[in-house]
N, C-alpha and C positions, 0 to 999 in steps of 0.2 A: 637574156639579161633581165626581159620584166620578169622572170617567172623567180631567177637570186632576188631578186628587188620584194619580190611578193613575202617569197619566203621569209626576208627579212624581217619585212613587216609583221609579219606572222610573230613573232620572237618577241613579246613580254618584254623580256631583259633587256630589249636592242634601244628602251623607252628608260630615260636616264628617271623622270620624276616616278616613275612605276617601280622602278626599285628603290628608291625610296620610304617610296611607301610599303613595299613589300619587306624592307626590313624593320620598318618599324612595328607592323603588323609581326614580325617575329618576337621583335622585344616586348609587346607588353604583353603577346601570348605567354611567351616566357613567364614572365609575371605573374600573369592571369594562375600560370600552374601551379608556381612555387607558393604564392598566396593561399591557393585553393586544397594540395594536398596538405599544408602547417594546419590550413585552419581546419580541416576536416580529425586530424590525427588529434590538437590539441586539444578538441571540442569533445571527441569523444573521450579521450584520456581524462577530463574532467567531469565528464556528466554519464560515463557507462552506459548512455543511455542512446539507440539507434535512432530514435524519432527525433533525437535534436540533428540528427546528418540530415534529417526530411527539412526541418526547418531550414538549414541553409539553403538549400534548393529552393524553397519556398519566400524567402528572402528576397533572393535574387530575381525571381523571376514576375511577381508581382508590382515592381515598377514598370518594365515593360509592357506588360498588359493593360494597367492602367492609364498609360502615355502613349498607347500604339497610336490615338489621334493625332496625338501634338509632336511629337517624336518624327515622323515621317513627314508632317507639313514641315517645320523644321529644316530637315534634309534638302525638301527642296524647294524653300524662298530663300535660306542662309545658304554661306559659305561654309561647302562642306569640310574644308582644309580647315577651319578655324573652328569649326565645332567639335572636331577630333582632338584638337591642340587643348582646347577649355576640357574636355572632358576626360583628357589624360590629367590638365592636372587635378583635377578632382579626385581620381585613381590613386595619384600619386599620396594628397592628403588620406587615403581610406587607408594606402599603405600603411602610412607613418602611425596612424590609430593603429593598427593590428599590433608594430612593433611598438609602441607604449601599454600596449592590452597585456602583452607577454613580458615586458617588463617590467608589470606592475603584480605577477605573482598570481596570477587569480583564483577564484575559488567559485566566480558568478559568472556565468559565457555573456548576459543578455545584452554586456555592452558590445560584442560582436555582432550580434544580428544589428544593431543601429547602425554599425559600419557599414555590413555587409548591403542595409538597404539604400545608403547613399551611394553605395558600389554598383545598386542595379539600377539607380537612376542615372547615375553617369555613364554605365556601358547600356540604357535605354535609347539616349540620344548618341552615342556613338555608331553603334553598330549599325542603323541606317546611314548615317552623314559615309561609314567606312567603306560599307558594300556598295553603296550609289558613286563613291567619288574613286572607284579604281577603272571602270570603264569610261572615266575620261580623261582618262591618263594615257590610253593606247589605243592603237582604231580598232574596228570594230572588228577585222579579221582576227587581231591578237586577242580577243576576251574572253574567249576558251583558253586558251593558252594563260592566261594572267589568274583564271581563277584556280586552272592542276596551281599553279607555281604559292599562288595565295593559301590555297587548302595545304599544299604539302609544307609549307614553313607554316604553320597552326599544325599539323599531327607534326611536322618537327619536334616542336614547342608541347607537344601531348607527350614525345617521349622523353625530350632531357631534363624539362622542366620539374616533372613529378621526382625523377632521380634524384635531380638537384637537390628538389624542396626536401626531399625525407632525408637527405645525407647531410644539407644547412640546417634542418630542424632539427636534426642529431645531435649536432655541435648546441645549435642556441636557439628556442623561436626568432631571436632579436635578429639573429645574424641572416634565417631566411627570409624574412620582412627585410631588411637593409639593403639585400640584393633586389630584390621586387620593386622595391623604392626607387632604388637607380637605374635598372632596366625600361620602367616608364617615365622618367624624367628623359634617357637617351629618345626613347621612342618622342615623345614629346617635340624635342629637338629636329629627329629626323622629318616630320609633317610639318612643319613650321621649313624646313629648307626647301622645300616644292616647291614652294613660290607661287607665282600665280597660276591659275589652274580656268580653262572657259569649263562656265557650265551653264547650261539653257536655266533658266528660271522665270517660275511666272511670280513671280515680289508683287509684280504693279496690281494680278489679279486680285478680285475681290473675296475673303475667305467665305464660303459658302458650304451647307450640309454636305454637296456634294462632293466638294473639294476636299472633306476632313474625311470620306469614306470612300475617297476615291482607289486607295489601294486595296480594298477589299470587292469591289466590285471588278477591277480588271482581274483578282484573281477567280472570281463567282464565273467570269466570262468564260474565263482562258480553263477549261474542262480539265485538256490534259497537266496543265500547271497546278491546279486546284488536287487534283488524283494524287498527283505528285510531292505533292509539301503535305498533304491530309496525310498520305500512307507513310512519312517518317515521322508526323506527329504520332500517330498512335503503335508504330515498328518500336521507335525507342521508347515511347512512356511505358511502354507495358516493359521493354525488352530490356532499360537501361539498369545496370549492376554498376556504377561505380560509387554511387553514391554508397554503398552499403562494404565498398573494399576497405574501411578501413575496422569493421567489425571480420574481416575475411583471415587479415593482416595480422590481425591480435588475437580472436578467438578462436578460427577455425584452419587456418593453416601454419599459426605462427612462427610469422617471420617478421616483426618489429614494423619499425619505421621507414628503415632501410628496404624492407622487402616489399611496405605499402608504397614506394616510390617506383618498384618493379611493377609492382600491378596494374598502379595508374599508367607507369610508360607500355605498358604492353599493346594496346588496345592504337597506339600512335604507330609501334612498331609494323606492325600490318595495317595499317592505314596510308603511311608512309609508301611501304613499298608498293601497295597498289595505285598513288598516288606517281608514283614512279612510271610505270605500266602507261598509267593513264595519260600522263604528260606527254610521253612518246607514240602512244598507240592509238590515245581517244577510244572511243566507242562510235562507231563509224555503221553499225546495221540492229534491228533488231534491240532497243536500245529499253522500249518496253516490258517485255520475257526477261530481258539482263537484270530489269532492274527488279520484277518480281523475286527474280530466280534469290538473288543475292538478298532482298529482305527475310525473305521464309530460311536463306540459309544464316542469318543473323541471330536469330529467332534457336535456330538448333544450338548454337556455337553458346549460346546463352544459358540454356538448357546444361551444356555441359559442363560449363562455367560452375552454375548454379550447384552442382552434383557432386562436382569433384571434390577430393581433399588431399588430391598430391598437387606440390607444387608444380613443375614443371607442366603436367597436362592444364593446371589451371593458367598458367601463363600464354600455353598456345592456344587454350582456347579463347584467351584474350586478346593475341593477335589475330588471330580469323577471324573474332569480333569487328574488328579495326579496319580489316580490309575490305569486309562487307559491308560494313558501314561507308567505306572510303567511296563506294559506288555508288552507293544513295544520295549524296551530298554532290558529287560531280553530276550525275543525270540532272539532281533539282536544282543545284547555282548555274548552270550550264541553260537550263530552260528559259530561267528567272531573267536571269540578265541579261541574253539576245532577243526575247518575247519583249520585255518589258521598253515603254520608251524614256529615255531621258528624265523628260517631264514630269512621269509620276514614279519613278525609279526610286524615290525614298520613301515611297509612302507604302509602297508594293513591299520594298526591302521591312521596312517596320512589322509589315505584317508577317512577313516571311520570319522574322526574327522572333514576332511573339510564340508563333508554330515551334520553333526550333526550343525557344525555352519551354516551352510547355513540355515538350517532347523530352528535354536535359532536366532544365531545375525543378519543374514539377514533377519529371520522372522521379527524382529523387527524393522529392515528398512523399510520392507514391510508394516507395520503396523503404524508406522508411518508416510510415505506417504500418506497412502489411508486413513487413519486419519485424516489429512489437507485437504485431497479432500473431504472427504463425511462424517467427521466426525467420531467418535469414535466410536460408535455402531451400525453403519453400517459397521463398517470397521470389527467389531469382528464378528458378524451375520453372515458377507458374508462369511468367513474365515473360518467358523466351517459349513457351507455349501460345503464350497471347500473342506474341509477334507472328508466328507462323498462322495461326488463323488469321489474322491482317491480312497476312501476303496474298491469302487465298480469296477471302470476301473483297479485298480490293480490286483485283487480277477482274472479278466479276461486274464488282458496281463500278469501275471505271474501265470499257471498252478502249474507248480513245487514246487511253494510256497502256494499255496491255498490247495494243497494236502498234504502238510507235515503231517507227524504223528509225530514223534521224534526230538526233536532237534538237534540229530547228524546224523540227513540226512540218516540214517543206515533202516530208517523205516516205 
């Protein structure tokens, strides 16, 4: 009886407010796609030019970095339910700009990137108040459990979303901005129904240098956490190709709009299904070697990405992308959020988050620079060669991580 009872507990889903939030978390990924493949396809369809796909990446990711202090204090003196609720609708407003930008005919992008930077100030302070307030929604047995089911509806949202956005942005930009619009108005709604929510907070403390670099110090601590978010920052920046699919889509294996909404969902497709695997299976020995194994094989997948010009081999190797990627993310959100306590869990999450854009939006700076330099498949080639040397120099300069057995460090 206590051992059904445990089990239960174990179960994410068995937590009526954590589904909640886990759909919402699906609606404004949703969103997040359909917004991000329109704006990437429209932007190049008007400017020819790959270095402006670097600048949305660079967009985006530059309010986070600049707010990782205040972002993660945030998190956690505020109410993390009400900071996702304010900073959906801010989302919501960036929406409604993208659908008046396209229906005003354009012929200049630059009033997009001023969107897109109030877009990364508002997913600045969300995505810590997001990732700190799902482990208080479940105990602490279920929080492995709540991040597979978290990560798998986000690469859900990686695959139908991109579909979606190229086949609404077929019809009309207007009409895939209008869905986007009302996928985070619902998400909105559903965080707002949670209701109240405990969460430890220190409000009454005094704000202090300390307090403002406090999530960068527990991860300076925590060796093998630190090994672990460092070697996906620099796996994806070197390794990330999508920012450059929508030059892939038109110039080198054309197949329109339509087929840049395949590209974008591929990489979800095997991320998915290994998110599947992982939901039921865990990663339960040797959890270190798994996770080098699978960055250096990210790295190759990338490489062949980078090389091909038939469709179909580019697609799968956008889903072995996806699935090797899907490993990296469970070993690091899996580490982050049973390591980490309560208390400084937004501030940690902030930091975490700057890593991960670095690693996304500024990869795709990167990628579009060296795009204009040397071209697009060299630029991808080179980059899934850099991830493989990652996987090898980190495997060395992080011991502690290359050894892990268990993902709660206990083993």
């Amino acid at each position: 009886m206590t051992t059904l009872r445990a089990s239960s507990e174990a179960n994410a889903l068995r937590h009526p407010k954590f589904v909640l939030y886990w759909l919402a978390i699906g609606c404004t990924s949703f969103a997040v796609q359909i917004m991000s493949v329109s704006v990437g396809w429209e932007i190049y369809d008007i400017t020819r030019d790959p270095l402006y796909l670097g600048y949305v990446g660079l967009a985006q990711f530059l309010p986070p970095l600049l707010l990782v202090l205040v972002t993660g204090l945030v998190a956690d003196r505020f109410n993390r339910r009400f900071i996702m609720a304010g900073c959906l609708a801010l989302e919501a407003l960036c929406a409604l700009g993208l659908l008046l930008f396209t229906l005003s005919k354009p012929t200049d992008v630059t009033p997009v990137f001023g969107i897109l930077v109030v877009l990364g100030i508002g997913r600045a302070f969300m995505n810590p108040a997001s990732d700190a307030l799902a482990p208080n929604l479940v105990p602490k047995e279920a929080i492995a459990h709540a991040i597979s089911l978290t990560t798998m509806i986000w690469q859900t949202a990686n695959i139908a979303g991109p579909v979606a956005g190229g086949l609404l942005y077929g019809i009309a930009g207007e009409v895939s901005y209008g869905v986007a619009l009302a996928l985070v108005g619902i998400a909105m709604l559903l965080i707002l129904a949670i209701g109240r929510v405990p969460q430890p907070s220190d409000a009454k403390q005094e704000t202090t240098l300390g307090s403002l670099f406090a999530g960068f110090a527990f991860i300076r601590r925590e060796k093998i956490v630190l090994g672990a978010i460092s070697l996906d920052l620099f796996a994806v920046l070197l390794g990330g190709a999508v920012a450059l699919l929508p030059v892939y889509a038109r110039d080198i294996l054309d197949v329109g709009p339509w087929g840049l909404g395949l590209l974008r969902a591929a990489p979800g497709v095997g991320a998915v299904s290994m998110a599947l695997w992982l939901a039921r299976y865990g990663i339960r020995d040797k959890a270190g070697i798994i996770l080098f194994a699978f960055v250096a094989a990210f790295g190759f997948f990338t490489m062949v990405f980078g090389l091909s010009t038939s469709v179909p081999l580019s697609i799968a190797a956008l889903v072995l992308m996806g699935a090797c990627d899907m490993v990296s993310v469970y070993i690091r959100e899996t580490l982050l959020q049973l390591w980490t306590p309560d208390e400084v869990r937004g501030r940690v999450n902030a930091v975490n988050r700057v890593f991960i854009g670095a690693s996304n939006e500024l990869g795709e700076f990167r990628a579009g620079v060296v795009a204009r330099l040397i071209g697009a498949v060299a630029a991808v080639a080179m980059g899934g060669a850099g991830t493989m040397v990652v996987a090898v120099l980190w495997s060395r300069w992080f011991p502690e991580l290359r050894t892990a057995r268990r993902l709660d460090g206990r083993g």
